[in-house]
Every structure is written in structure tokens, then in C-alpha cells.
C-alpha positions in Angstrom: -1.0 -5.2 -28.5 2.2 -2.7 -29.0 3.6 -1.8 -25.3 5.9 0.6 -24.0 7.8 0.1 -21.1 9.9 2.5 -19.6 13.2 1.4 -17.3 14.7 -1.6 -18.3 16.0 -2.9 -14.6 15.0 -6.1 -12.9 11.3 -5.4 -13.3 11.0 -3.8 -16.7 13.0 -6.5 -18.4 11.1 -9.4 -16.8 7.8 -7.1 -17.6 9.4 -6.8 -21.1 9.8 -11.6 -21.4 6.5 -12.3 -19.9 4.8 -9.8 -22.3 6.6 -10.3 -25.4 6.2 -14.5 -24.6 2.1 -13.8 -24.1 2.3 -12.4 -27.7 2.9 -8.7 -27.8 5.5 -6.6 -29.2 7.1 -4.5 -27.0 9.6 -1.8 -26.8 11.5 -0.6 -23.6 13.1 2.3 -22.8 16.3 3.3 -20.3 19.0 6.2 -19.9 21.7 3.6 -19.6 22.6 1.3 -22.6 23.8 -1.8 -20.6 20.4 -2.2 -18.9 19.0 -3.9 -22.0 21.8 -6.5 -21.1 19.2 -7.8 -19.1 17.0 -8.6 -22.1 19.3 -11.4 -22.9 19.4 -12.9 -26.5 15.9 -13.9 -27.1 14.6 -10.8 -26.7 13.0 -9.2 -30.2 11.6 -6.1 -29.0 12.7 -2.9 -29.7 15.1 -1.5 -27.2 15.5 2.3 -26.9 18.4 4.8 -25.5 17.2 7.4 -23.6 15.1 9.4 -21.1 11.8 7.4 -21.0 9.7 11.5 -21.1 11.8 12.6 -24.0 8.5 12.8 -27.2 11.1 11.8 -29.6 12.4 8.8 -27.8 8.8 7.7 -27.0 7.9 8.3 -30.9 10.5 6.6 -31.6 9.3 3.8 -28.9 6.3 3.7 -31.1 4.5 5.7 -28.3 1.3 6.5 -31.0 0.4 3.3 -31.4 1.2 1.6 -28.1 -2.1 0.1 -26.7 0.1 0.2 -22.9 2.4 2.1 -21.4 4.1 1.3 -18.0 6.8 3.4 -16.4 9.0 1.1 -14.1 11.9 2.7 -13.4 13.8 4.1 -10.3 12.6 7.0 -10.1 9.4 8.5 -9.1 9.4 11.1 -10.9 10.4 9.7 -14.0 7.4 7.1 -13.6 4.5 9.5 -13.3 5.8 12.7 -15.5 6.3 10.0 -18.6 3.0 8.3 -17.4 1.5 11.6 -17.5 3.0 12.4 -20.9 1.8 8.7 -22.3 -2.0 9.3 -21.3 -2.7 13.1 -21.8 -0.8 13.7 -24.8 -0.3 10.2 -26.7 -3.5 9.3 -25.4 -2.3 5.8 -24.6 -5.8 4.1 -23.2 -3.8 1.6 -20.5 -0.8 3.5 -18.3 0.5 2.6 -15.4 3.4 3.7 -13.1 5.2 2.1 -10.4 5.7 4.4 -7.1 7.9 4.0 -4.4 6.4 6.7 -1.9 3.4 5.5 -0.7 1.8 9.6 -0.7 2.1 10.3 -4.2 1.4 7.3 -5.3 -2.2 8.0 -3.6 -2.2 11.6 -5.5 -1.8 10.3 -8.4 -4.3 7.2 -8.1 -7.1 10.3 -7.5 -5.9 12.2 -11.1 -6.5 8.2 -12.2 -3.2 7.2 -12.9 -3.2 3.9 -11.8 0.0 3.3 -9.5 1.5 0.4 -8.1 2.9 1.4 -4.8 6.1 -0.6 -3.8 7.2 -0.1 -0.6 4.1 0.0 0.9 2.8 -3.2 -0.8 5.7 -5.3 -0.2 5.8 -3.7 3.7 1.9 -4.8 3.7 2.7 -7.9 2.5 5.6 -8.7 5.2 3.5 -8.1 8.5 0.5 -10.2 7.3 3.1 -13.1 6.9 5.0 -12.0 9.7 1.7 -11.7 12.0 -1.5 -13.3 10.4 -4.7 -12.0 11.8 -7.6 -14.6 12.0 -8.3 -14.4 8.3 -6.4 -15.6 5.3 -5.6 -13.2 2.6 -5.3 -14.6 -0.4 -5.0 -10.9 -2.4 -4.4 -7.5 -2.0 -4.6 -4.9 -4.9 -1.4 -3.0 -5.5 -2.3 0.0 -3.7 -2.8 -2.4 -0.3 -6.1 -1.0 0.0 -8.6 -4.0 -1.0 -8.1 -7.7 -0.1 -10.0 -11.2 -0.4 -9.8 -12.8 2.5 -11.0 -16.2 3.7 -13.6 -15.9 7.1 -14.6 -18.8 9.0 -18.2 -18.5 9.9 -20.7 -19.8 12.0 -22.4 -22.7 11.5 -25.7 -21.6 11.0 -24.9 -19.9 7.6 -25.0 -23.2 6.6 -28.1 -23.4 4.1 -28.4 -19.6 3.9 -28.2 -17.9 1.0 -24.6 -15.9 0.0 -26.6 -13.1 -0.5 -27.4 -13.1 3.6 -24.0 -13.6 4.4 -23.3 -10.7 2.4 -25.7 -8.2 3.8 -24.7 -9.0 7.4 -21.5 -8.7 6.8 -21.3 -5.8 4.3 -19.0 -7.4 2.3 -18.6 -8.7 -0.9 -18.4 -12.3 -1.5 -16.0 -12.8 -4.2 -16.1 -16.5 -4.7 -16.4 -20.0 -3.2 -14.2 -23.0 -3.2 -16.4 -26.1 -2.7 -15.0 -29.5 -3.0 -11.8 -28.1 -3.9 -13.2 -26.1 -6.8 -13.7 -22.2 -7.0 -17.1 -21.3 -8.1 -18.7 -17.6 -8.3 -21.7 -17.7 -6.2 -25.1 -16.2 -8.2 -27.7 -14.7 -5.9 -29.4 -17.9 -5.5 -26.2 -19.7 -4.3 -27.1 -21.4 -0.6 -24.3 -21.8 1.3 -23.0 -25.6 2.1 -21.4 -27.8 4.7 -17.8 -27.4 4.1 -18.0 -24.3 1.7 -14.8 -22.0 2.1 -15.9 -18.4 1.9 -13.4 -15.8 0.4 -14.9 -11.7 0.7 -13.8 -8.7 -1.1 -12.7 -6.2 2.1 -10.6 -2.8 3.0 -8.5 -3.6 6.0 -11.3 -0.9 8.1 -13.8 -3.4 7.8 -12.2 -6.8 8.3 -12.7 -7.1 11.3 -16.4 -6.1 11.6 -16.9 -8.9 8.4 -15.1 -11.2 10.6 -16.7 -10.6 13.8 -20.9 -10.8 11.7 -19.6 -14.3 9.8 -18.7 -15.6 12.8 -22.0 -14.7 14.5 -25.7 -16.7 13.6 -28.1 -15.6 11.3 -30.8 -13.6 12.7 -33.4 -16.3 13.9 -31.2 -19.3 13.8 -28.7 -20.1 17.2 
């Protein structure tokens, strides 16, 4: 794959290594010249002077063949008019743009521009290690709004099948870990002694998944 990055700071260079080292060419993008300093020697990708929403310095990027685009830099405004720019008019299939205010970044996740919101993901991430509830999260999507989350549960789902689990709780179970191995559970999967149970939830209905896990199965006390 050919990507783009735009902003060549502390995340767009390391973006720009651990891309380039999985085996893709890349070519990144900043107003200021010594930013690709960062890039250090081993970098072979393509570095480019100037504003990252400029046509000619994305065609020169090598914008119309770029199979990703990803705006990191400073500003907000930058990131989403050149991620804008990469999907409607280059028609670039994968784009994404990193957003510090935690509003816009919702705007423009509804025009489907995927976003990764900073200040409120890091922020998210700080109270739950700061004050853990009575699950533990093991993930949360960049936008803070879904989460897998280990729940203790009651004894008596012991035997059941996920599926159960699942419709009582209304969530999702996204995988097991049984004897120290993750496995994804089928529809047929019965629950077993010693089973940790890690669900897909939004931070509404945590507690509601927590509170059915931890109750019995209907018929068994």
C-alpha cells in the first residue's frame, strides 16, 4: 500500500517507521522542513514541504494512488479540510484524521470521516486508571464510545450457553479467555468453570451488563 501522511511531528513520524517497517511506502507531508528531522536516517519514504491541503503538494505526495491517507497534524482544521480533500476529491478509500476537540471530531464521524479524538480518549483513558469501576477494560475505540470489558458473573452461568449470557445482558460477547487462551465463542459455546468473559459495551450500558452477569439465569439460583 502507498500512504500519505500529513504532519510529520511526534505522531506522524512514528506513524510514518511503523508503516514503512510493516512494508508500505509512505510519503509525509509538513509546513516546516526540520520536522522530517524526526524521520531519522533510515527513513526511505518520500518527504514533502508544504501545506498537507495544497492539490499540488498532495499530487506530488502521490495522493492518486495512495491506498491511505491520515492527517495528524496540530491542527484541527488542517486534519479534516485535507481529509476531506483526500476522500471526496482523490477518492482515497481509507482516511482518517486525528481531532483534538472532542465536538467536531463527533461532526465529522456522522459525514463518516473516521476521527481519532485525542483529548477526550487520553482524558477517558486517565479516569478509568485513576478510578476503575468493577469491570476491567481491556479496549476502547478511539472515539471513547465502545469498550470490551471483562464482567464477573454469577456462578450459575456456568454451563449456559454464551448465547444466554448475551441476551440477558444485551451485550455482545466479544471473546473468551479459557485456560489462559482467547477463544471466540460460536453460538453453541457453553460457558465453563473458570471462563473469563470479555463483552463488547457503550459506557450507557455497562452497568446494566454488569448488574444481569452478575445475577442467575432465569430458573437456576
Amino acid at each position: 500500500m502507498h500512504i500519505v501522511i500529513m504532519g510529520c511531528g511526534r505522531v506522524g513520524s512514528t506513524l510514518a517507521h511503523t508503516l514503512e517497517s510493516r512494508g508500505h511506502t509512505v510519503a509525509i507531508i509538513d509546513q516546516d522542513q526540520d520536522a522530517f528531522r524526526r524521520l531519522g536516517p533510515d527513513f526511505t519514504g518520500l518527504t514533502v514541504t508544504g501545506v498537507g491541503f495544497d492539490r499540488d503538494v498532495l499530487a506530488t505526495a502521490g495522493i492518486d494512488r495512495a491506498d491511505a491517507f491520515a492527517a495528524v497534524s496540530s491542527g484541527d482544521n488542517s486534519n479534516i479540510i485535507s481529509a476531506r480533500l483526500a476522500r471526496e476529491t482523490f477518492g482515497v478509500a481509507r482516511v482518517v484524521a486525528r481531532i483534538y476537540d472532542p465536538k467536531r471530531a463527533e461532526v465529522y464521524e456522522r459525514l463518516g470521516i473516521p476521527t481519532v479524538a485525542t483529548v477526550r480518549w487520553t482524558a477517558d483513558r486517565m479516569v478509568r486508571l485513576l478510578i476503575p469501576d468493577g469491570n476491567q477494560e481491556v479496549w476502547r475505540d478511539p472515539t471513547s464510545s465502545v469498550a470490551i470489558v471483562e464482567i464477573p458473573y454469577h456462578a450459575g452461568w456456568v454451563s449456559q450457553p454464551v448465547r444466554a449470557l448475551e441476551e440477558a445482558t444485551g451485550a455482545r460477547v466479544a471473546y473468551l479467555m479459557r485456560f489462559g487462551l482467547g477463544t471466540l465463542p460460536t453460538p453453541s459455546t457453553l460457558l465453563q468453570d473458570g471462563d473469563q468473559v470479555f463483552v463488547l459495551v457503550t459506557d450507557e450500558m455497562a452497568a446494566g451488563v454488569t448488574k444481569a452477569a452478575a445475577s442467575p439465569p432465569e430458573g437456576v439460583h
